[in-house]
Structure formats: C-alpha cells, structure tokens
C-alpha positions as CSV (number, residue, x, y, z in Angstrom):
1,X,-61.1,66.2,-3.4
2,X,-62.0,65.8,0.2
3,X,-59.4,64.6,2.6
4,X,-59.3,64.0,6.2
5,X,-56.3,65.3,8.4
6,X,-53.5,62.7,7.6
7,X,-52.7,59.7,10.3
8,X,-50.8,57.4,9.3
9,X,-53.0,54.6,11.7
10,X,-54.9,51.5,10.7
11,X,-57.8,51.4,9.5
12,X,-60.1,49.2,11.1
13,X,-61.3,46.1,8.9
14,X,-64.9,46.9,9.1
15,X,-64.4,50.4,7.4
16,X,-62.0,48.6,4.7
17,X,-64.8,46.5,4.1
18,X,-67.2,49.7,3.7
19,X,-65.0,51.0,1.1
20,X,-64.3,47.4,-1.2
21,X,-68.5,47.3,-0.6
22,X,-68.7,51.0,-2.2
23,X,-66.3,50.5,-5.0
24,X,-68.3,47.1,-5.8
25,X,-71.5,49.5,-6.1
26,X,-69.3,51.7,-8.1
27,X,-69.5,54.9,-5.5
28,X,-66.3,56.1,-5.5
29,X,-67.3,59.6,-4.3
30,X,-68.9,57.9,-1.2
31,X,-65.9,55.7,-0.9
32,X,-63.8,58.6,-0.6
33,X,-65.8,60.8,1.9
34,X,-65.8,57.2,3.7
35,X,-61.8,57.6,3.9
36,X,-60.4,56.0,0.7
37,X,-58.0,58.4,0.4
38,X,-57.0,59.2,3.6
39,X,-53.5,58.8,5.2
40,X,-53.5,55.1,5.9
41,X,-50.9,52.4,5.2
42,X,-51.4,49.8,1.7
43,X,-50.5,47.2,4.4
44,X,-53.9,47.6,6.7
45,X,-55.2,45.9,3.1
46,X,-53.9,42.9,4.5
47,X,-56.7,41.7,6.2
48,X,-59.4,41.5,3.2
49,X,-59.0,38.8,0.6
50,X,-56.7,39.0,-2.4
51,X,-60.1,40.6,-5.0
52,X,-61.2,42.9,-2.3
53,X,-57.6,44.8,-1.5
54,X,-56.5,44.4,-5.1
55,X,-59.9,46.9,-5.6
56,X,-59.1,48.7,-2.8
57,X,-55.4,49.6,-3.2
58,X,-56.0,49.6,-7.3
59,X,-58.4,52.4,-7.1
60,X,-56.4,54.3,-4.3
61,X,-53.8,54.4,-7.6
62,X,-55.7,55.4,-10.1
63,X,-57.3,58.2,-7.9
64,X,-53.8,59.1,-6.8
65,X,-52.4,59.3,-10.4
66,X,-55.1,61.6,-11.8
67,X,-55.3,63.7,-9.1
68,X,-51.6,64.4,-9.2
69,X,-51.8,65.0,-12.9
70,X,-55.1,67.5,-12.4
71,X,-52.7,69.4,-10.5
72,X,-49.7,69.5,-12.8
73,X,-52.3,70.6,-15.5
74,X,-54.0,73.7,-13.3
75,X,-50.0,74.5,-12.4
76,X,-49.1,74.2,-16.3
77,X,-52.0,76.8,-16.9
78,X,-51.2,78.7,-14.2
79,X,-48.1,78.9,-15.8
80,X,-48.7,79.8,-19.3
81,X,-51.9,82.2,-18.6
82,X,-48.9,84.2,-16.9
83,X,-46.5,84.2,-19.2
84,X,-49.4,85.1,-21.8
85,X,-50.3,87.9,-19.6
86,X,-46.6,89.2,-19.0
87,X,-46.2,88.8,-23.3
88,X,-48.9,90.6,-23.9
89,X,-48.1,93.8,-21.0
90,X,-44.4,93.7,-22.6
91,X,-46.6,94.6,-26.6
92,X,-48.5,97.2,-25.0
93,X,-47.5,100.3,-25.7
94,X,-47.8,103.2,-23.4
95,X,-49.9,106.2,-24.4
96,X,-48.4,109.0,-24.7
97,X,-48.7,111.7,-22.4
98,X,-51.5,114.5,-22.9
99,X,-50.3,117.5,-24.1
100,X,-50.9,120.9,-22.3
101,X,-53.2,123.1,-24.9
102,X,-51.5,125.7,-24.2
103,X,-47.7,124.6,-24.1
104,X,-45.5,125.5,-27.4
105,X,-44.5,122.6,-29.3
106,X,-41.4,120.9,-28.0
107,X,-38.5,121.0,-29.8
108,X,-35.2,119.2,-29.3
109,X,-32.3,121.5,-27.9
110,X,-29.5,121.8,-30.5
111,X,-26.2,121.3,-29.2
112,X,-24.1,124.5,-28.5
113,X,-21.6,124.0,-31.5
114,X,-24.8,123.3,-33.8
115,X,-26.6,126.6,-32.7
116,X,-23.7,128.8,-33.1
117,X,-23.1,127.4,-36.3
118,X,-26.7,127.8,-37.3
119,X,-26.9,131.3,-36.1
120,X,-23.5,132.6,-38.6
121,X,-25.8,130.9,-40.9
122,X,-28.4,132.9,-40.5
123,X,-26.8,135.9,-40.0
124,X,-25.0,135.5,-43.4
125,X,-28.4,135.1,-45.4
126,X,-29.9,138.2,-43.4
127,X,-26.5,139.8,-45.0
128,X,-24.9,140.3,-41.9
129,X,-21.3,139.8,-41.2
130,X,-19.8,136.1,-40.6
C-alpha cells in the first residue's frame, strides 16, 4: 500500500489523465504508485470529463474501503490471537517445584491446640498418664 507523504495540493490534469489512462488499461497497481491514492482533493477531478472522474474518484473508493477493512481485519486478529494467547497462559499450570533429594517430606505444621491434643493422645496409648 504505497503512499506518498500527504499534500493536500492539486494535482495537475496531465497526471489525472495518467491515472483515468491506467485504470482504462486496468493497472491499478501502476495507477497507484502514479499517485492515485495520494493526499489530493475529489475536486482537482473537476477538470476531466464526467466517465473519466467518475473512474477516477470511484476506484479511489473502492481502494479506500478495502484498505480500511484489511486493517480492521489484521487489528481484529491482532486482537483475538492475544486474547487466545492470554486464555491459554491463564490454563497452564505451573510445574511444580523440584524437590531437594535429600529434604524430608514436608508436612503441614499442626496448630498448637491440635499438637498438644495429639500428644495426651499418644501418651495415653503408650500408657502414660493424661
């Protein structure tokens, strides 16, 4: 999608010719490199005939409207290749650590009231006192 730096000038009518001639031959591509798209007033049209600017500013249009949708497609894929990628980060798991080889099982710490309870427990089934 080549585009010269915007200026909003006139062109002049012998490059408006160039262009209606390479849309007749059905070169758009050249007729843009040649400026079709550039920053120019509908109203520099004026000076071809009715069949020529009706080309001219028709295909300006067209070209206008798909290259405005291309980019709300790439922007809509953008958009949904990150929200795939931020889905799929949120499923993923993370690994546990590694644990040390030589590092005792961990067990959960039992609350103060729980151990002391536990231990008259244990000391009544060894037979001690409660």
């Amino acid at each position: 999608m080549p585009h010269r730096p915007p200026d909003a000038s006139a062109l002049p009518p012998a490059t408006l010719e160039r262009l209606v001639a390479l849309l007749r031959e059905d070169d758009v591509d050249a007729a843009i490199d040649a400026g079709l798209m550039d920053a120019w007033p509908d109203a520099c049209a004026e000076v071809l005939d009715a069949d020529a600017r009706a080309l001219l500013l028709a295909t300006r249009a067209r070209l206008r409207t798909a290259w405005d949708a291309r980019a709300r497609f790439e922007a809509r894929n953008a958009r949904l290749a990150r929200r795939a990628e931020e889905r799929e980060a949120a499923r993923r798991v993370p690994a546990p650590p590694p644990a040390a080889a030589d590092a005792a099982p961990a067990r959960p710490a039992l609350p103060s009231n729980a151990a002391a309870i536990l231990a008259r427990a244990k000391a009544r089934a060894a037979g001690g006192t409660p």
